[in-house]
KOLSEVO-997004 format. One line per field, with one value per residue (C-alpha): residue number from 1; residue in one letter; x, y, z. Coordinates in steps of 0.02 Angstrom, whole numbers, plus 50000, padded with zeros to 5 digits. Example, Ala and Ser with C-alpha at 12.3 -4.5 7.8 and 13.67 -1.06 7.14 Angstrom:
# KOLSEVO-997004
num = (1_2)
residu = (A_S)
east = (50615_50684)
north = (49775_49947)
up = (50390_50357)
//
This chain:
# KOLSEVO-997004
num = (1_2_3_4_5_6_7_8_9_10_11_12_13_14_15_16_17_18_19_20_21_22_23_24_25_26_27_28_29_30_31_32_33_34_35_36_37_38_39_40_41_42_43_44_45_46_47_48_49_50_51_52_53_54_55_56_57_58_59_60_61_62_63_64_65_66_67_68_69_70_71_72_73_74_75_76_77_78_79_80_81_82_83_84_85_86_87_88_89_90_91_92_93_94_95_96_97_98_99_100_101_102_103_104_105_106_107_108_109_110_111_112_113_114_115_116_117_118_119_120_121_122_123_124_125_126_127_128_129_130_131_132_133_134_135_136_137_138_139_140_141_142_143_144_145_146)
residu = (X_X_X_X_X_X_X_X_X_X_X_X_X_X_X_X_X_X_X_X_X_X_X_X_X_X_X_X_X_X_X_X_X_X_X_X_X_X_X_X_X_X_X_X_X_X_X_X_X_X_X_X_X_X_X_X_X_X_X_X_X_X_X_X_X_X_X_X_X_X_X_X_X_X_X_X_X_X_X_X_X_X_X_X_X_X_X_X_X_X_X_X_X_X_X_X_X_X_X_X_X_X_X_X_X_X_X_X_X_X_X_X_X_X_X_X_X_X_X_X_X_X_X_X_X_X_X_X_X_X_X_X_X_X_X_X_X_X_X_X_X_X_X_X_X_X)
east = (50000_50056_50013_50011_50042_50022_50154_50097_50286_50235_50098_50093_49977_49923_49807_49668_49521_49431_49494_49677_49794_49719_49803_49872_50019_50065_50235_50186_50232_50162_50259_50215_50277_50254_50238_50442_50474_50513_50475_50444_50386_50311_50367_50287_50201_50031_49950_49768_49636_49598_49498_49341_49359_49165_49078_49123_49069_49212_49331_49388_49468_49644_49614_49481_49589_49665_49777_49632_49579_49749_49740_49583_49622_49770_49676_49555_49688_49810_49773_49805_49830_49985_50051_50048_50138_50282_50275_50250_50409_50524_50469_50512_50695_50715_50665_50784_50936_50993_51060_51004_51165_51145_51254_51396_51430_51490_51658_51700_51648_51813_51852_51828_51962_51934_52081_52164_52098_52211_52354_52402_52537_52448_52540_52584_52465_52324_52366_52375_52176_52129_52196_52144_51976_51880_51713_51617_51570_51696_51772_51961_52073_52235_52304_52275_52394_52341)
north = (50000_50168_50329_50490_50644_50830_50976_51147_51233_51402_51485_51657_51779_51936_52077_52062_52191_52214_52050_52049_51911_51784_51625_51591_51435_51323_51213_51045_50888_50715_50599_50418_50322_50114_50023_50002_50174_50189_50352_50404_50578_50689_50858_51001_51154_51220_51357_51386_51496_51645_51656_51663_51807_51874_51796_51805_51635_51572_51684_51612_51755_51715_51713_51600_51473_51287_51181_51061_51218_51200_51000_50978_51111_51034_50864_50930_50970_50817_50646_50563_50380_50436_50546_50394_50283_50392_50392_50185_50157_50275_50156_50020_50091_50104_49907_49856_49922_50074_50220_50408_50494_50664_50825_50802_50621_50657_50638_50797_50843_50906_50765_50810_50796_50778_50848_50715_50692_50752_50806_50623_50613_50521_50384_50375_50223_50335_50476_50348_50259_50449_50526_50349_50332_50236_50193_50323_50433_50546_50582_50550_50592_50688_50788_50782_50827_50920)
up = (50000_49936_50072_49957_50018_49917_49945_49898_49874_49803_49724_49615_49626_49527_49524_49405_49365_49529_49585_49700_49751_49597_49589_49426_49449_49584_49598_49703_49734_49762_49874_49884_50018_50064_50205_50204_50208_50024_49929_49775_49717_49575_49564_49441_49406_49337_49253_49315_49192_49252_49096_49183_49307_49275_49384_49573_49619_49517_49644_49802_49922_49948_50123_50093_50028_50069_50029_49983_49868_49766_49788_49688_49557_49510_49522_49396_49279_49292_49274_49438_49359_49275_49423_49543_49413_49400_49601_49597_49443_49556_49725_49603_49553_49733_49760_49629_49755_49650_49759_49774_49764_49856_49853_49943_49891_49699_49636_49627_49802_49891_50032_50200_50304_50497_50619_50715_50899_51038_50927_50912_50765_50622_50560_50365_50355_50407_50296_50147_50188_50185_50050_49958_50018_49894_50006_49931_50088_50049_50199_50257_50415_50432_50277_50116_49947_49815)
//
């Protein structure tokens, strides 16, 4: 079982005609998470129509409005089956073993180099396992050469 859950992370507003603060775009995500704690997530933006600013029933205050407001409009305008696929083929990727690599983990991430404790003369050995360290957290002890 997949638990969704929707991220409003901005939304743009404008003046127009008598109306203030309209809501033309949102940026949101969709996160998908299972039972095991794996996630997967759809990220994007949308345009909404401000097409039909006449009548003020179609007008919802700014103040007035929810997150559940933005949910459903953008639920009107994208097709939910294919949003939660793209959530449910990331999960998979994720089942399959294959790694997230976040900043701070790349190759060309400088190495961090951690003081030794104590001022405790490092020994060549230790200098060599840092400057060589091939374990892919990217961290080391002592000096490094450049």
């Amino acid at each position: 079982m997949i638990n969704y859950t929707w991220i409003i992370h901005t939304l743009s507003a404008k003046d127009i005609g008598d109306y203030s603060d309209v809501i033309y775009s949102a940026v949101f995500s969709k996160q998908g998470e299972t039972e095991d704690g794996l996630k997967g997530v759809f990220k994007s933006a949308i345009n909404f129509s401000t097409d039909d600013m006449t009548s003020s029933s179609a007008f919802t205050l700014f103040e007035s409005i929810t997150e559940d407001n933005i949910v459903s409009w953008i639920k009107a305008q994208f097709d939910q089956g294919l949003i939660n696929d793209f959530i449910l083929e990331e999960i998979k990727l994720l089942e399959q073993n294959n790694r997230t690599i976040n900043s701070g983990e790349f190759p060309w991430d400088p190495i961090i180099v951690v003081p030794p404790v104590d001022d405790v003369p490092l020994t060549p050995e230790q200098i060599a396992e840092a400057e060589n360290d091939q374990t892919g957290n990217r961290a080391g002890i002592g000096t490094t050469s450049t």
